[in-house]
Structures are given as structure tokens and as C-alpha cells.
N, C-alpha and C positions, 0 to 999 in steps of 0.2 A: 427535535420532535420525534419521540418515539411514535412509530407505524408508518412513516414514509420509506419506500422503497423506490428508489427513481428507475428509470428503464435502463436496461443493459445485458448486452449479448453474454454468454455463456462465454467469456472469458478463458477458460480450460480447454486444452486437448482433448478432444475424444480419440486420440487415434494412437496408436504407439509409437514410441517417439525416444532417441537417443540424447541428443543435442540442439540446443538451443544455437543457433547464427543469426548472422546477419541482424543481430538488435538495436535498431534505433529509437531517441527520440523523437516525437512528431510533433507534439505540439508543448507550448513551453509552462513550466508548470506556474500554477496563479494559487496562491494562498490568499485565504482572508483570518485576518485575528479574527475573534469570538472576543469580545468585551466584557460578557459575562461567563465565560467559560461553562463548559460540558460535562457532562454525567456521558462517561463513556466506559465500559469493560470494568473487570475487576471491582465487581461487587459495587459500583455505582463510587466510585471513585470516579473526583474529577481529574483527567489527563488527556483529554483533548479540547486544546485550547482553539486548534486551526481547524477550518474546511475549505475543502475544496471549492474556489468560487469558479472554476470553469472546465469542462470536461479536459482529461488529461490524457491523451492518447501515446501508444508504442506502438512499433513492429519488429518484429520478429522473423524467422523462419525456422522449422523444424526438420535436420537432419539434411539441408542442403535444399530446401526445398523453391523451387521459383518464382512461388507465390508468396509474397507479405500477411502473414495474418499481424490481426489488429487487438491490442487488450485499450478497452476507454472507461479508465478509471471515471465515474461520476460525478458532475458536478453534487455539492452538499456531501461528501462523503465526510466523516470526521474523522482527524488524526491529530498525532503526537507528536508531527516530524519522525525521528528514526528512535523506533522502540530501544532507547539503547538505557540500561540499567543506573541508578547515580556510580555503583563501583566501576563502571568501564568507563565512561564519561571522559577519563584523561589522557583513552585510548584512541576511541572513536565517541564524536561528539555529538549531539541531535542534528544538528545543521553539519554539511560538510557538500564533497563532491558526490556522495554516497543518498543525500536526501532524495534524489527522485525516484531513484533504485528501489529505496525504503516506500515510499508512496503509494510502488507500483506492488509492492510487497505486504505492505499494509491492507490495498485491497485484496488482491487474490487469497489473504487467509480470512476474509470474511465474505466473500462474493458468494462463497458456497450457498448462506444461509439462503441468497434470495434466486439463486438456479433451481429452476422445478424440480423436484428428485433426486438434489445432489448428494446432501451430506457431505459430512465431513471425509475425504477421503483423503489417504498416505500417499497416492499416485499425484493429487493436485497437489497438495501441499512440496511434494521432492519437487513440481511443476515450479512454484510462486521463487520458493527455494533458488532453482538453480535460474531460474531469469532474474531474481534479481542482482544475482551474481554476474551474468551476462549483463545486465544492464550498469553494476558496476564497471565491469572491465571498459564499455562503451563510452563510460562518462572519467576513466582515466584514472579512477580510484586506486592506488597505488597498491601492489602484487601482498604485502603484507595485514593490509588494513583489509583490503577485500575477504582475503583468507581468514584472518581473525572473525568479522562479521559474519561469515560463509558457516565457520564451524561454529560458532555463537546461536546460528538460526536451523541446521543441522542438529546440531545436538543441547542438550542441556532442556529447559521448559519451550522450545520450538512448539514439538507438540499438543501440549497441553495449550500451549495460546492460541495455536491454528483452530482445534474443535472445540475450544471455547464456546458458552453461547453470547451473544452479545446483542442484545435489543439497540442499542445505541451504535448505530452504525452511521446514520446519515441524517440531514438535514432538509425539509423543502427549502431551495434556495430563496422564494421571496421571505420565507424566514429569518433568512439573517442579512439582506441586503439592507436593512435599514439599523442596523447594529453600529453604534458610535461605541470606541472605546474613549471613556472620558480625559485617559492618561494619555490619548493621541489622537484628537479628535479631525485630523487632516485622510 
């Protein structure tokens, strides 16, 4: 449903900041298939099949700090699992140890649009960037594959997808809870 935007805190540092520690998972992530799939990004191409059926929470700490900040991905957000190209696919796969990482990455490069006043900015995006890299090491993602995805999301069209615009972000969830797909209707 284009024009919903669910509630959620400002997600990004305001403050300057080195390193990412102490990242955990909080709460465990809950997909729901889409039966009739999604008009998402990229010129109203369908590529997101899944949404988020339950808010998806981390923490974090920045530069050693002894408080937990919190990012909570939205329940209804829409996604693709991990934006990972068909040519890498036999590298790193959509599903893996690295999916929730991608989730949490998938939102912070589109939270911007619905933060008051944000825009797209270079300091949030190295932010989304290097937590989900943090969130990789966390979930045990192997020293190779992290790296490979790390310079993937770093360099190359990174950017261009981060300041994307993207109307299709999210979902009202009584939207899709009554959603059967017919090919698995359990």
C-alpha cells in the first residue's frame, strides 16, 4: 500500500561516532511471503516478495559506549531478503547467516525517506553500511563472505540504491495478514 508509513524512531546517529560494538540480535526475525508479490524500487519492478510480519529489533553501541541504542526495523516493511545481484548469487546467496544483517540494512537505506528532515545522507548510509557488517560478524558470517558483501555495499551502485527514491517501502500490516498464497496455503 503506497502512503503508509508506520511509526519509528530516528534509527541514525546524530552524534559522531567511530565504531560500531557490542551488536546484538533482540528480537528474532519473522517474515511473511506476499502471495501476490510487490511493486517495490527500481522503476515499479516486482522484487519484494516478503514483509516484515513483526517489528525486528537490534542493539548496538557506539565507540564503547555503556548504553544500548536500539534500531526497530518496522513491522510491514517490504523486502527482498539480501539485495544480492543473480551474477553473485553462487557467492553469497539471498537466504544465508548474513539475512538478518541484510534486513537490518535494507531498512536504514530507506528510513531516511520517512525521518523529518533527513535526506539522504553519505554519514547514514557508511552508518547502515558498517552495522551491517557488525551485525554480520555477530551472526558468525564467515571473515571472507562478510568482506566480499562489506565491499559489494561500499562500493560499486551502494550509493545510487541508498538515495534511491522509493514509494514502496512498506505495508499496513492488516493489509497483508489475510494474504493466502495458493501454492502453500498452510
Amino acid at each position: 500500500m503506497e502512503g503508509y508509513v508506520p511509526d519509528f524512531d530516528n534509527p541514525y546517529p546524530d552524534v559522531e561516532w567511530r565504531e560500531i560494538t557490542a551488536f546484538a540480535y533482540v528480537d528474532p526475525l519473522i517474515l511473511r511471503r506476499n502471495a501476490r508479490g510487490l511493486v517495490f524500487r527500481r522503476n515499479k519492478e516486482k522484487d519484494a516478495d516478503y514483509i516484515l510480519a513483526e517489528n525486528y529489533r537490534v542493539k548496538y553501541r557506539l565507540d564503547g559506549e555503556n548504553e544500548d541504542r536500539f534500531i526497530t526495523a518496522p513491522q510491514g516493511m517490504l523486502t527482498d531478503l539480501a539485495s544480492v545481484p543473480a551474477i553473485g548469487r553462487g557467492i553469497v546467496g539471498k537466504v544465508g547467516p548474513h539475512l538478518e544483517a541484510s534486513i537490518v540494512h535494507d531498512f536504514l537505506y530507506i528510513a531516511w525517506h520517512d525521518v523529518e528532515g533527513r535526506g539522504a545522507r553519505k554519514a547514514d548510509r557508511k552508518f547502515a553500511d558498517k552495522l551491517m557488517r557488525a551485525a554480520m560478524s555477530a551472526a558468525e558470517v564467515n571473515v571472507f563472505k562478510r568482506g566480499i558483501i562489506y565491499l559489494a555495499v561500499r562500493s560499486f551502485v551502494g550509493w545510487w540504491v541508498y538515495k534511491e527514491e522509493n514509494a514502496h517501502r512498506y505495508r499496513r500490516p492488516p493489509d497483508f495478514e489475510d494474504e493466502v498464497d495458493p501454492a502453500n496455503p498452510t
